[in-house]
N, C-alpha and C positions, 0 to 999 in steps of 0.2 A: 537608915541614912538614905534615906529616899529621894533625888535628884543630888547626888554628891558630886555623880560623874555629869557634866552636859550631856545630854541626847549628841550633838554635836561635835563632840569631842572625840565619842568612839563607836566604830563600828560592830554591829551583832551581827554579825553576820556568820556566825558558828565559827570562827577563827576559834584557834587555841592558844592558852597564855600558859608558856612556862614559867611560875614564882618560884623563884632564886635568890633565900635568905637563912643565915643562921638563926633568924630568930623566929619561933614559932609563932607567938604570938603577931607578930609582921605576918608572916606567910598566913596565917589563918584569916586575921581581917582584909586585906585585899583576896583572897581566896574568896572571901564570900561576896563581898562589896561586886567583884568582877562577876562571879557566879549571878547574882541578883540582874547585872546586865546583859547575860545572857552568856556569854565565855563560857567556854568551856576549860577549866580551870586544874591543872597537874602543878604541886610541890614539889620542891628539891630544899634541903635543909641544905645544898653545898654546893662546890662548882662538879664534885667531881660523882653528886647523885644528877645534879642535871644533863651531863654529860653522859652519863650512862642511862638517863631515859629519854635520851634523845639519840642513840645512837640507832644504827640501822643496821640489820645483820648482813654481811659478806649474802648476796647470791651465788650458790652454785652454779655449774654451764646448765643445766638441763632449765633454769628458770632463767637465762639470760637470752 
């Protein structure tokens, strides 16, 4: 699918997409479609697998 996305529509700039769907097959094709434009590209099958790999761990004082 080779010029799906416009060149001007999105930016490569090494951003990353979180794809957030129950359907596997969804999440796999844009997975790659984005992948092929350069994204950097992480799945979640749910709200609450996305939320947990987007979460960030509590700092302890010794790293704050």
């Amino acid at each position: 699918m080779q010029g799906f996305f416009q060149k001007n529509m999105l930016s490569t700039d090494g951003s990353n997409i979180l794809i957030v769907d129950d359907d596997t097959v969804n999440r796999h094709l844009f997975s790659v479609l984005l992948g092929e434009e350069g994204y950097l590209v992480e799945e979640a099958g749910s709200g609450e697998e996305a939320l947990a790999s987007t979460a960030v761990p509590p700092m302890n004082k010794k790293e704050a």
